[in-house]
Backbone bond lengths (Angstrom), bond angles and torsions (degrees), N, CA, C in turn:
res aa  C-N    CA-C-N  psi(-1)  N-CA   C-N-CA  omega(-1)  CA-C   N-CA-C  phi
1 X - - - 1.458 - - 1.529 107.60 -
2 X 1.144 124.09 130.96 1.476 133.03 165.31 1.233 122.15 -46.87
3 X 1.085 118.41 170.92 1.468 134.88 173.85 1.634 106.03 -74.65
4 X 1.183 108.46 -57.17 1.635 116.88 -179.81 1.605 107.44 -58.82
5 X 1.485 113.11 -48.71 2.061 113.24 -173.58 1.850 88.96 -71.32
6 X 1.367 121.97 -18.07 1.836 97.94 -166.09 1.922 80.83 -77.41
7 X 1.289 92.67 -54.62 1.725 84.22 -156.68 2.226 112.99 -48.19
8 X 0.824 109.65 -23.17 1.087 105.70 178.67 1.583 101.67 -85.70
9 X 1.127 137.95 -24.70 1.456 110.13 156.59 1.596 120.86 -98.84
10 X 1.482 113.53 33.39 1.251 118.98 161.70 1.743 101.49 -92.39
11 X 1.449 101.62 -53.14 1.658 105.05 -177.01 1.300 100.85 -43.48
12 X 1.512 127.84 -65.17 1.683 134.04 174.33 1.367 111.51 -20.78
13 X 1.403 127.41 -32.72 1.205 116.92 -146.75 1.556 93.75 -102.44
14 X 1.487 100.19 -52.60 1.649 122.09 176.21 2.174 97.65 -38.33
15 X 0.994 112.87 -55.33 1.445 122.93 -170.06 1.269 112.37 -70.47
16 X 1.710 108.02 -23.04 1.700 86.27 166.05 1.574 125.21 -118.55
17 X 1.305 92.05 -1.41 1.474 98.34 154.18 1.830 112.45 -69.35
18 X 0.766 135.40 -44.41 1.735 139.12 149.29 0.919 131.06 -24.28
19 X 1.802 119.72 -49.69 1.210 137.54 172.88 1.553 102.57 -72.61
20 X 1.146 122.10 -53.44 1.603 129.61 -174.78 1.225 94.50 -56.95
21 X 1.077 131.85 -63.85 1.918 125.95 -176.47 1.573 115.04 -41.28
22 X 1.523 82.06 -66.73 1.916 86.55 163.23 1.586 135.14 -45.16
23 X 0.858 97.87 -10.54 1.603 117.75 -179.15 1.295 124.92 -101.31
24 X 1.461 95.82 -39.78 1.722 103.60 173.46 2.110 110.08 -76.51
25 X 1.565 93.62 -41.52 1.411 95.79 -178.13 1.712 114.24 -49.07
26 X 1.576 114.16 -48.42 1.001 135.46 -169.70 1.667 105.53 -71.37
27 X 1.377 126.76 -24.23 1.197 131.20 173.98 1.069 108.30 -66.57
28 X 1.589 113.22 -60.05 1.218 119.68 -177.18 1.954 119.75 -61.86
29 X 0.867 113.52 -38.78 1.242 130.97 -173.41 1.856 96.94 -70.84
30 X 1.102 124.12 -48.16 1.403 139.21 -170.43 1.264 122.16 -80.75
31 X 1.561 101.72 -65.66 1.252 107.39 172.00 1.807 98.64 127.63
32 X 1.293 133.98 178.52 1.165 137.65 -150.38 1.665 111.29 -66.54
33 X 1.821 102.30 -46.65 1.527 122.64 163.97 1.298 125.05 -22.45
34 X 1.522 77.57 -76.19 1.640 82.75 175.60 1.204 145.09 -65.45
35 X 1.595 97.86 -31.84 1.831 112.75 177.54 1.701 102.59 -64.01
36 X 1.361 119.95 -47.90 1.696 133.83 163.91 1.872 102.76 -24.16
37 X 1.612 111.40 -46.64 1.216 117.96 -127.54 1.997 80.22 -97.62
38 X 1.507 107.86 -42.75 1.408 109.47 161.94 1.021 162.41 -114.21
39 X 1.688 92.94 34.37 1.633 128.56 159.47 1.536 92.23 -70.05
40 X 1.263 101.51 -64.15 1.636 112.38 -167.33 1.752 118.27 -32.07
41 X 1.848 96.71 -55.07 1.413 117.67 174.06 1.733 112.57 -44.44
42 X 1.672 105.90 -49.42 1.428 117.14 -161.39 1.641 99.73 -82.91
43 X 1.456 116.56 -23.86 1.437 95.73 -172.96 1.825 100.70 -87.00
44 X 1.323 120.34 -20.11 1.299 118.49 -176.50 1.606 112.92 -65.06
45 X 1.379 109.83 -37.36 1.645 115.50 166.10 1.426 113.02 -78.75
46 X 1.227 141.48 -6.91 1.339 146.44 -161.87 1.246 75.95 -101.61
47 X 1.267 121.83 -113.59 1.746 144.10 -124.97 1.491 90.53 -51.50
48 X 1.088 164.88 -38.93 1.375 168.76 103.71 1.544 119.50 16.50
49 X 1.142 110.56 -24.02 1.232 135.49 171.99 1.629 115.25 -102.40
50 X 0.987 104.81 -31.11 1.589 110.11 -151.68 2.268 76.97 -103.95
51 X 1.669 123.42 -18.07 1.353 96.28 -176.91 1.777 101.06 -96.09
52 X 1.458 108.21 -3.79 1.545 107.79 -173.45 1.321 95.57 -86.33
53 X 1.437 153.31 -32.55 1.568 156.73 -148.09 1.762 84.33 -88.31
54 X 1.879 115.10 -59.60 1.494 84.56 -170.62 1.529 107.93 -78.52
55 X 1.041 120.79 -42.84 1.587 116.14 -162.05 1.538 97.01 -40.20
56 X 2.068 128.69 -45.93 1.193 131.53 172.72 1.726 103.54 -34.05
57 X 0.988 92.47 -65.55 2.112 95.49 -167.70 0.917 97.65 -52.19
58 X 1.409 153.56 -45.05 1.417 148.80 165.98 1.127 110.91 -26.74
59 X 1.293 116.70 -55.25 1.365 117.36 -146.12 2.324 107.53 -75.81
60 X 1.705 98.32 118.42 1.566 95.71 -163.79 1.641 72.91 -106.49
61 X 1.456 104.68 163.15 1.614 114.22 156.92 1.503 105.12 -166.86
62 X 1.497 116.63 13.53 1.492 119.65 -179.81 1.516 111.24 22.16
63 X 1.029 101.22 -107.74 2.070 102.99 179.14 1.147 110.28 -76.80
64 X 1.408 145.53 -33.83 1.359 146.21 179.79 1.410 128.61 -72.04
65 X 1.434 113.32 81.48 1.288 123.07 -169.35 1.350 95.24 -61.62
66 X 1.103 125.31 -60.38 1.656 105.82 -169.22 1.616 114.62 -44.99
67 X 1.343 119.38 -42.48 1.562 117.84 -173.60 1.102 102.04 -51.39
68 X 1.995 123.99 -61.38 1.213 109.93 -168.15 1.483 133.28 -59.77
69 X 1.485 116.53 -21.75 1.371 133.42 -176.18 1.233 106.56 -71.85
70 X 1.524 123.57 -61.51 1.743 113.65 134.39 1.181 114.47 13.34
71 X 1.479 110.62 -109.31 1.080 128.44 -176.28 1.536 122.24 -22.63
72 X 1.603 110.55 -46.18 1.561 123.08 176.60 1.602 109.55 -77.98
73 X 1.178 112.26 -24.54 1.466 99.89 174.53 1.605 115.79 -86.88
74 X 1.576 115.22 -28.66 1.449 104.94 159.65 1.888 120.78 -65.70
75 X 1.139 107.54 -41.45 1.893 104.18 165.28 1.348 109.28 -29.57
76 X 1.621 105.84 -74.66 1.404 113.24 -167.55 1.869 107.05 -62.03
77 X 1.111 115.92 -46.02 1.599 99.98 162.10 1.383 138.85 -18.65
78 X 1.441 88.75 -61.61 1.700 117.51 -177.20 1.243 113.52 -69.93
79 X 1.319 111.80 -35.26 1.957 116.38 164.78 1.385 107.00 -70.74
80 X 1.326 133.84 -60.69 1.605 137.89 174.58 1.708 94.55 -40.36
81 X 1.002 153.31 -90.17 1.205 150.50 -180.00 1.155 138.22 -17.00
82 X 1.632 94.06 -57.93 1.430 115.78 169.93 1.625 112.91 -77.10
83 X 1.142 118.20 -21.23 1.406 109.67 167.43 1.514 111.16 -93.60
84 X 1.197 133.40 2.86 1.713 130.71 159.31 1.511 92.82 -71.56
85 X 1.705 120.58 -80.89 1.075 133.35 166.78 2.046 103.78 14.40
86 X 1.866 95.61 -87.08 1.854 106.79 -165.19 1.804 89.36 -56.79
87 X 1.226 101.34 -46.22 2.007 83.84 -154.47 1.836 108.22 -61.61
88 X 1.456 123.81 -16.16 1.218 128.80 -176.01 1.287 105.27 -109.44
89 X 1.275 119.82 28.32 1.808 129.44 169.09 1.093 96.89 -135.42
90 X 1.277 139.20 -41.23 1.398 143.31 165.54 1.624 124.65 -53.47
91 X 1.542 110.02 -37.63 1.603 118.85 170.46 1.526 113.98 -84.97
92 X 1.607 113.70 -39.23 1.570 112.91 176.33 1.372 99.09 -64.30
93 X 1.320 135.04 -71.73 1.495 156.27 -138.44 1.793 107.67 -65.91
94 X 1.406 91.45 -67.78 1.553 121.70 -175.57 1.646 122.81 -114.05
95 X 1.208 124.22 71.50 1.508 123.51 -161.63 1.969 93.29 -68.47
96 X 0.903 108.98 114.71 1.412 108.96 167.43 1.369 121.71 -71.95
97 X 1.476 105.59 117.04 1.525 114.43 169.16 1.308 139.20 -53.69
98 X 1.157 92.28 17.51 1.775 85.62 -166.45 1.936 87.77 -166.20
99 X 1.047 122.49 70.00 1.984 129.31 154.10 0.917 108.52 -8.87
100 X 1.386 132.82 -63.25 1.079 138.21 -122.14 2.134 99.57 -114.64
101 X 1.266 107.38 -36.43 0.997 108.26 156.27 2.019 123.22 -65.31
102 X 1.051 107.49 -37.92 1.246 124.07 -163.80 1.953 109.37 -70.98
103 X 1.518 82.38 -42.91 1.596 90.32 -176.86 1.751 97.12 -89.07
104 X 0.731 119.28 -49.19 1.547 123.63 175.77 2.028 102.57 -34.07
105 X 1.100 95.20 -80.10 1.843 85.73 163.13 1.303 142.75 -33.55
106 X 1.577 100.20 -45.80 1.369 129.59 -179.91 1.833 91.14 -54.01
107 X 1.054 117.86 -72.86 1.443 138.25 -156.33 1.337 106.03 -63.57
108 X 1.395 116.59 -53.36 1.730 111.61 175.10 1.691 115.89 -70.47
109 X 1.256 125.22 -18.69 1.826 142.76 148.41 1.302 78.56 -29.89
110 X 1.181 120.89 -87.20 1.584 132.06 -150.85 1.120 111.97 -60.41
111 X 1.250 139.83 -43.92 1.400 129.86 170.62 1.283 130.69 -103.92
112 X 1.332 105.81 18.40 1.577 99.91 158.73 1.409 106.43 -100.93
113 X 1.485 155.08 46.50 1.665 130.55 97.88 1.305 129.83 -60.52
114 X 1.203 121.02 -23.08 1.452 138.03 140.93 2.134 123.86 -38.12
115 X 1.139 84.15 -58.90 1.428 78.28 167.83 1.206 109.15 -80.58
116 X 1.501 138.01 -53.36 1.170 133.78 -165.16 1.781 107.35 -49.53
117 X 1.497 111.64 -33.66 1.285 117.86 -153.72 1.835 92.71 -71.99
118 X 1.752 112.60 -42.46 1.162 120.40 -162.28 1.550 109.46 -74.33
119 X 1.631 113.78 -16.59 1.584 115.84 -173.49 1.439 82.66 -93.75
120 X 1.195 154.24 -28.39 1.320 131.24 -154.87 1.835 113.92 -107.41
121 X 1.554 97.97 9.70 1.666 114.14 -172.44 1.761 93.96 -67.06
122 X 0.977 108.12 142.35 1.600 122.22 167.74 1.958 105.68 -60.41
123 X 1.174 107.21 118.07 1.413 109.71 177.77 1.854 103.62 -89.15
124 X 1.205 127.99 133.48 1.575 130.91 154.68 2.006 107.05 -52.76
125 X 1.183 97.71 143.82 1.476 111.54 169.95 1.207 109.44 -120.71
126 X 1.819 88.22 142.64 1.873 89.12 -167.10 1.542 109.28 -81.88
């Protein structure tokens, strides 16, 4: 495994240990509802994440940049999909009690590779 496929399932890991914290705090703080309401949120931004990281490692194209880019635009497909997919199995199936918890999860899922990316930028030394 590469340097580039480990680090993307290091970020994975970093993000759901995050989400799980977030979840417990919010349980606790909330009460059973809500934590229900942003498990739900965190696994709908997770597993979407967690099928683009492997399908990414999949993706070989040695010299053929076009194959591999390919390859990255079907990943990201399969996450776009698969995350319509949870949020419209999640609202028919499981109406979450609590919005505000739910999307609140949903949303920090989403931007913590963003943060992770910005804490892990190489800083200059003076």
């Amino acid at each position: 495994m590469t340097r580039r496929h480990n680090l993307g399932w290091r970020l994975l890991r970093l993000e759901a240990l995050v989400m799980f914290a977030l979840v417990a705090a919010l349980t606790l703080l909330g009460g059973v509802e809500v934590g229900v309401s942003a498990l739900s949120g965190a696994l709908v931004g997770l597993l979407p994440q967690v099928f683009f990281v492997w399908r990414s490692s999949l993706a070989r194209g040695g010299r053929q940049a076009h194959r591999f880019v390919m390859n990255l635009y079907r990943a990201e497909a399969g996450k776009f999909g698969l995350t319509v997919a949870l949020l419209a199995m999640v609202f028919v199936a499981v109406p979450p009690s609590n919005p505000i918890s739910f999307f609140s999860a949903y949303v920090a899922t989403h931007l913590m590779p963003w943060l992770a990316a910005w804490l892990r930028r190489e800083r200059s030394t003076p």
